[in-house]
MITORZA-726495 format. One line per field, with one value per residue: x, y, z of N, C-alpha, C in turn; residue in one letter. Coordinates in nm, 4 decimals. Layout:
residues N
n.X: c(X:...) .
n.Y: c(Y:...) .
n.Z: c(Z:...) .
ca.X: c(X:...) .
ca.Y: c(Y:...) .
ca.Z: c(Z:...) .
c.X: c(X:...) .
c.Y: c(Y:...) .
c.Z: c(Z:...) .
r: c(A:...) .
//
This chain:
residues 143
n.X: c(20.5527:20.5576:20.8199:20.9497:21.0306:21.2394:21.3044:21.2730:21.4952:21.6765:21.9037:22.1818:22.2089:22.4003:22.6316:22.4760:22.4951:22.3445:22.0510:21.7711:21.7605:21.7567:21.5111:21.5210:21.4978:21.4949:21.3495:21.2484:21.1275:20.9578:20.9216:20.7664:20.8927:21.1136:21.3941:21.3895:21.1424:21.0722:21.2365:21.0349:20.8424:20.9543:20.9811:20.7799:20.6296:20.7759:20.6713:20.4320:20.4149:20.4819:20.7711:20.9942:21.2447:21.5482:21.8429:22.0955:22.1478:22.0546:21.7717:21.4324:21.1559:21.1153:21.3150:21.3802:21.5625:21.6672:21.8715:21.9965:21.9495:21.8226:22.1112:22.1954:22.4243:22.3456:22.4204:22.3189:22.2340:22.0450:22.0065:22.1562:22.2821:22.4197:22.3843:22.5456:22.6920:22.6100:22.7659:22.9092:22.7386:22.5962:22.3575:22.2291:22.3146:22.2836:21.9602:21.9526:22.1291:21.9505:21.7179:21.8215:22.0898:22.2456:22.3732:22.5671:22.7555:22.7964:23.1094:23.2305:23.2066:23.0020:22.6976:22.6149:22.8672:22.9765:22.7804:22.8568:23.0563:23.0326:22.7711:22.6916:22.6314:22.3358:22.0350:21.7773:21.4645:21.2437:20.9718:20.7807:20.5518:20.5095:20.5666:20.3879:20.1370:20.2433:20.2471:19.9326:19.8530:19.9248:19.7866:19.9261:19.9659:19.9626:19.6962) .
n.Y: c(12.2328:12.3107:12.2270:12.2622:12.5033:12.7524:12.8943:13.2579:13.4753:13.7592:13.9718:14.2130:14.4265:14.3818:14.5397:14.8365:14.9905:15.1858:15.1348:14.9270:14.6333:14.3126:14.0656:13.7230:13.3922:13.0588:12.8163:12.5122:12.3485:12.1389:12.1068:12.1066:12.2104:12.4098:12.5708:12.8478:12.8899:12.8707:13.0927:13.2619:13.2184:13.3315:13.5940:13.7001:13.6206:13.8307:14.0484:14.0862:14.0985:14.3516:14.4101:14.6783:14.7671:14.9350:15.0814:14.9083:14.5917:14.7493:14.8688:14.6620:14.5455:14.3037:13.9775:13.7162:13.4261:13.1798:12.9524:12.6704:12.3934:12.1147:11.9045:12.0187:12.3343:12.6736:12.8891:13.1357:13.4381:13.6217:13.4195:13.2493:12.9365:12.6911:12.9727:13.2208:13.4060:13.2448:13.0712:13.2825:13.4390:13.4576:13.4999:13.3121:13.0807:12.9808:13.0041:12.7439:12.5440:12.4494:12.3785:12.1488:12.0329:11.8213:11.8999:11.9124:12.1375:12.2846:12.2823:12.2261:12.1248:12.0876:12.2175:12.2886:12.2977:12.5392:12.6675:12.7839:12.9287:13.2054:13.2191:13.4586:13.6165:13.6258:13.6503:13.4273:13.4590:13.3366:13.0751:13.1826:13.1411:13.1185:13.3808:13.5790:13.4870:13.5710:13.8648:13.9245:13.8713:14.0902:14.2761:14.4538:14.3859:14.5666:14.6685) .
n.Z: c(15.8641:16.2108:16.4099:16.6536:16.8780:17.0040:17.3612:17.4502:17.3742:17.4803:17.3192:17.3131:17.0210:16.7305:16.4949:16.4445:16.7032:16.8905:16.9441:17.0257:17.2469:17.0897:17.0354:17.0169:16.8676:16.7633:16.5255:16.4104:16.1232:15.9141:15.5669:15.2534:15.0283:14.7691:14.8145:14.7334:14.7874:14.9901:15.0976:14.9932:15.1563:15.3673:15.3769:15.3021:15.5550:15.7376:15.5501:15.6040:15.9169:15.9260:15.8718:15.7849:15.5495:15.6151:15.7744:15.7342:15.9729:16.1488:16.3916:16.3946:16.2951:16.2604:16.1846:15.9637:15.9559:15.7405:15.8446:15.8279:15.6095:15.5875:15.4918:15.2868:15.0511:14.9727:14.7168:14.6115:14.4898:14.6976:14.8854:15.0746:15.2343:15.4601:15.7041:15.6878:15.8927:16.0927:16.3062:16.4587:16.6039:16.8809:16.9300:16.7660:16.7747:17.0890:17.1345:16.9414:17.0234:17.2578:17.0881:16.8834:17.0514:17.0285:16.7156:16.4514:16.3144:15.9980:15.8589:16.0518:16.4306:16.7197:16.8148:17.0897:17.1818:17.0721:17.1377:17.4052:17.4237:17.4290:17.6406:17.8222:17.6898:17.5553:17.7484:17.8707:17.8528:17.8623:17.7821:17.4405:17.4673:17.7009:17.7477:17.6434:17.7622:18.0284:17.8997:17.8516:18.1128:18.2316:18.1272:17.9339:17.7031:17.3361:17.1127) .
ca.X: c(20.4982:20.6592:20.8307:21.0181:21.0874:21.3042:21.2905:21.3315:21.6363:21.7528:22.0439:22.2434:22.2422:22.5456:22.6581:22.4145:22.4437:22.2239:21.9135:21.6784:21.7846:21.6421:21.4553:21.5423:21.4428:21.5112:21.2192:21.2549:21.0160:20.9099:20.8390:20.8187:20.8999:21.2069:21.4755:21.4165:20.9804:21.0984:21.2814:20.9565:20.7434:20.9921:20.9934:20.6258:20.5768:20.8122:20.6002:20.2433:20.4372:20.5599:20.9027:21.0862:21.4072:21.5967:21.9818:22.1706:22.1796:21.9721:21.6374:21.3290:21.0497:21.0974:21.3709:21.3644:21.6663:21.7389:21.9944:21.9920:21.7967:21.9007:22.2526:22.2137:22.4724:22.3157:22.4880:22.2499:22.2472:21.9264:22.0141:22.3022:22.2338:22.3882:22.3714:22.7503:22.7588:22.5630:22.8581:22.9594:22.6253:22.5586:22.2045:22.1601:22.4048:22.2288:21.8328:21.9894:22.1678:21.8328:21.6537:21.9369:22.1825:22.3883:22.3578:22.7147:22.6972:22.8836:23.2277:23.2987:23.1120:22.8743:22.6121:22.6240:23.0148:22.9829:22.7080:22.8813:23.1476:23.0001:22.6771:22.6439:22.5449:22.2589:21.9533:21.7102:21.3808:21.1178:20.9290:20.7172:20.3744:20.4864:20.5841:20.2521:20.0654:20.2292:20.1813:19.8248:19.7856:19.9986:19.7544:20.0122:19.9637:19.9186:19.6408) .
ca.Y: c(12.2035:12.3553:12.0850:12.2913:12.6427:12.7477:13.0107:13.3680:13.5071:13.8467:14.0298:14.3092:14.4670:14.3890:14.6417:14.9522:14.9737:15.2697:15.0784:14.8634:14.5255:14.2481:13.9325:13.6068:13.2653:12.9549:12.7777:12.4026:12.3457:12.0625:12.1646:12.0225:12.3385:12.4270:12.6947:12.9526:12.9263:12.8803:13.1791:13.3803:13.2672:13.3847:13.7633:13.7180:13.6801:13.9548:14.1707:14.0443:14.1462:14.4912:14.4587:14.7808:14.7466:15.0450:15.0663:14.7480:14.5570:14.8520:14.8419:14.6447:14.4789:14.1373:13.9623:13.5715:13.4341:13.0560:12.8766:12.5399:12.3088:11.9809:11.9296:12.1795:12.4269:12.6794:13.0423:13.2379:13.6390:13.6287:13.2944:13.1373:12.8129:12.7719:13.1044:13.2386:13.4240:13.1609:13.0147:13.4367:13.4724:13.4359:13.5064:13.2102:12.9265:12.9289:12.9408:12.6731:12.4495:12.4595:12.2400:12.1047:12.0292:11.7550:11.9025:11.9467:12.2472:12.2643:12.3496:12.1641:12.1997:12.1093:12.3523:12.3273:12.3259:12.6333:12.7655:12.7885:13.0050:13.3603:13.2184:13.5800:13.7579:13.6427:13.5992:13.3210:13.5055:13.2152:13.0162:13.2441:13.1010:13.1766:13.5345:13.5930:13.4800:13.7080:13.9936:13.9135:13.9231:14.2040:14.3894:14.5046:14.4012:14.6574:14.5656) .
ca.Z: c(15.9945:16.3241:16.4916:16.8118:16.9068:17.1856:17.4594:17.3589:17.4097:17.5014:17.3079:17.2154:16.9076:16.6606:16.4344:16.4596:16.8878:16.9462:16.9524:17.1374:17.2671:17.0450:17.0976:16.9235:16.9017:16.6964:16.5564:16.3450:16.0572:15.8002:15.4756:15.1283:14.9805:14.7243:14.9250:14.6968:14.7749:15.1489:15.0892:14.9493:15.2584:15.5396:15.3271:15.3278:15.7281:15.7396:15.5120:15.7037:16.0669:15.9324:15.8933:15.7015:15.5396:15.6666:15.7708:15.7744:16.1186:16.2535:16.4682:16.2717:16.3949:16.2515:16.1121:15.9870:15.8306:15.7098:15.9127:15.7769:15.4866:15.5499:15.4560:15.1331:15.0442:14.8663:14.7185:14.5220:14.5855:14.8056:15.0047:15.1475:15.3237:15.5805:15.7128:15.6523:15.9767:16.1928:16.4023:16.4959:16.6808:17.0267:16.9811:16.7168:16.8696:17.2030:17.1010:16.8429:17.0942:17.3282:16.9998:16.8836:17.1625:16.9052:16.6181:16.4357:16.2133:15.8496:15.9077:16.2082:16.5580:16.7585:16.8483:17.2210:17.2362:17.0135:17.2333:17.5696:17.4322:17.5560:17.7139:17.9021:17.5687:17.5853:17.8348:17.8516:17.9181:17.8801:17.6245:17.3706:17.4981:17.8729:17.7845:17.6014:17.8560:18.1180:17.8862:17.8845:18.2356:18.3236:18.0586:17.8544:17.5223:17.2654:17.0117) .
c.X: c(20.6019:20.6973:20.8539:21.1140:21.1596:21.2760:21.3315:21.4336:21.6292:21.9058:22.0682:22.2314:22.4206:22.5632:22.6322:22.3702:22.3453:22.1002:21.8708:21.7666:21.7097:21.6047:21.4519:21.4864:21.4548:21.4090:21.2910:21.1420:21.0525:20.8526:20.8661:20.8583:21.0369:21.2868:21.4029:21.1922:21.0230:21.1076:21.1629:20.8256:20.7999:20.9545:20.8092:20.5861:20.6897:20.7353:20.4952:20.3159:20.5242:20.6926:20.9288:21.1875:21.4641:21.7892:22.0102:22.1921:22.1110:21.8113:21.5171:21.2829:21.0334:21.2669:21.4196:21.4450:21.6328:21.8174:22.0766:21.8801:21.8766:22.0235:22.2982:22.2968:22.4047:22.3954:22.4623:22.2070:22.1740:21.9356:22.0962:22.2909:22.3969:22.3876:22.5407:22.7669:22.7072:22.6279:22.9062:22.8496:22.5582:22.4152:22.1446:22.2311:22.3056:22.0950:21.8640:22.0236:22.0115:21.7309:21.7339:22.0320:22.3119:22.4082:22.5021:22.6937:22.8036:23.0111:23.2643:23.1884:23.0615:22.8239:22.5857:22.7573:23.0240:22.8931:22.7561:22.9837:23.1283:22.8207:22.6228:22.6737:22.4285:22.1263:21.8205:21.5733:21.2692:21.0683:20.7985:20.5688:20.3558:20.4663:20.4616:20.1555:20.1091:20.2193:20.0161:19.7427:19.8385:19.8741:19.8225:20.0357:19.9104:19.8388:19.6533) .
c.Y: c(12.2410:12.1954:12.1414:12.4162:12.6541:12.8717:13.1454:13.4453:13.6744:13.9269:14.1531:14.3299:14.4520:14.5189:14.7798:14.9423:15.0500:15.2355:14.9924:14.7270:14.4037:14.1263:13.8211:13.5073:13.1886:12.8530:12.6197:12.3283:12.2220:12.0730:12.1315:12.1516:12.3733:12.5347:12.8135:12.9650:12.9419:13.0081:13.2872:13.3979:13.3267:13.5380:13.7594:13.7348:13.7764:14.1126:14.1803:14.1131:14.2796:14.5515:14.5904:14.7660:14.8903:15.0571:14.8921:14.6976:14.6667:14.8218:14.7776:14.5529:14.3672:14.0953:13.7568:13.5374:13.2387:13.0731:12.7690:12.4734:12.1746:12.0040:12.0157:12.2837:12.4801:12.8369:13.1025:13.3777:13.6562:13.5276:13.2454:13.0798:12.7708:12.8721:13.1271:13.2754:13.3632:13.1345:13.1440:13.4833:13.3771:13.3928:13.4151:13.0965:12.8996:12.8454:12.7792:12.5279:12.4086:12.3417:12.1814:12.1047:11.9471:11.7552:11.9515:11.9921:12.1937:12.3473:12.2763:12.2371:12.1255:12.2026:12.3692:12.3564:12.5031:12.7566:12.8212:12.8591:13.1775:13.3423:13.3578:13.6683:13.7665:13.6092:13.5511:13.4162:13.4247:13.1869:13.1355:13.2262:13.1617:13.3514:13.6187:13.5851:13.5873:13.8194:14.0183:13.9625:13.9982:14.3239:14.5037:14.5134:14.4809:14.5425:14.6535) .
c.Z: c(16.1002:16.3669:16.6131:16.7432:17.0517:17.2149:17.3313:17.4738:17.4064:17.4696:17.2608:17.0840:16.8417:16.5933:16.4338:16.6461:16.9610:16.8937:17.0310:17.1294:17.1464:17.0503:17.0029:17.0012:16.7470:16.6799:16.4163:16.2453:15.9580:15.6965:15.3634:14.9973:14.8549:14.8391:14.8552:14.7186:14.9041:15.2036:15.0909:15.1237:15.3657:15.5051:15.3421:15.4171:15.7475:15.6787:15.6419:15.8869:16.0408:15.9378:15.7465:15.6747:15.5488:15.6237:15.8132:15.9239:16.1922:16.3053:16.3309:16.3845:16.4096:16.1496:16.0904:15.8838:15.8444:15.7254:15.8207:15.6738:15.4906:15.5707:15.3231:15.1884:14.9138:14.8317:14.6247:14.5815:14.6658:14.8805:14.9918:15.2595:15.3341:15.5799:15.7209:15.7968:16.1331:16.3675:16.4969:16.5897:16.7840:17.0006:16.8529:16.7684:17.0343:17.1884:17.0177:16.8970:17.1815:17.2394:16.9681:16.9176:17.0337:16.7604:16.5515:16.2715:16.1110:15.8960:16.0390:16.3436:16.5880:16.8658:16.9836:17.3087:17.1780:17.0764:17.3630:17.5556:17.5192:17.6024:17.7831:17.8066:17.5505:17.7233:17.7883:17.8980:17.8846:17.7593:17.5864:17.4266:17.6674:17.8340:17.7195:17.6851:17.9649:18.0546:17.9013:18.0082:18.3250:18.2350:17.9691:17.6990:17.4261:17.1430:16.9101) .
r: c(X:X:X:X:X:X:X:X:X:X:X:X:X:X:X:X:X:X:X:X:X:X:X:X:X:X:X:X:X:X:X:X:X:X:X:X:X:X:X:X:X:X:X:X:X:X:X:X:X:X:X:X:X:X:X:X:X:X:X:X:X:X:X:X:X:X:X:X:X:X:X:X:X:X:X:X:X:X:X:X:X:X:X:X:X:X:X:X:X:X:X:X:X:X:X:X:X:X:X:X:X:X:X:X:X:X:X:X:X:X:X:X:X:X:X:X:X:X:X:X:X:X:X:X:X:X:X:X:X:X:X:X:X:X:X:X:X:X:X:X:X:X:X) .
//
């Protein structure tokens, strides 16, 4: 069950730079699920929304990783809970802080002290339902 998504965010590309900007967002779910089934449905709405696996860190259309499961550490070749390079990214610490302002990651932290380090990597461009709606009525949405 969703519980709370935050704004979508605006960032740079890491690693592969000649490409498009890309659009994140941090979403908080309830689910009675094992990690490793959790695991099969995120690759699943990745198939269903057309993602391609290509070059590493390079342009794709979708990409949905596990952050967090609870307090589980987990380190099997296809999933590592937390996410290893979580705390290194702008464009998951902010959306992240935004639902969870006091949330104090593994390793030391919390996620809004950790967020405010380079704040101007990324930009706040509105909640998912607003920016849907103005594509709507700018007529823009491709069907």
């Amino acid at each position: 069950m969703l519980k709370r998504v935050s704004s979508v965010y605006l960032t740079h590309p890491l690693g592969v730079a000649d490409q498009p900007d890309f659009l994140n967002l941090v979403a908080r779910f309830e689910a009675r699920l094992m990690p490793a089934e959790l695991l099969q449905v995120a690759l699943r709405a990745e198939d269903r929304l057309g993602r391609v696996r290509g070059v590493r860190w390079g342009p794709r259309t979708v990409d949905v990783d596990i952050l967090l499961i609870d307090a589980l550490r987990i380190a099997e070749p296809d999933l590592i809970v937390p996410h290893p390079r979580m705390r290194e990214r702008q464009f998951v610490l902010t959306p992240l802080a935004e639902i969870a302002l006091e949330l104090e990651l593994p390793g030391g932290g919390l996620v809004r002290e950790l967020a405010e380090r380079d704040s101007a990597a990324v930009r706040r461009l509105g909640r998912l339902a607003e920016l849907v709606r103005r594509e709507l009525a700018a007529g823009e949405v491709v069907r």
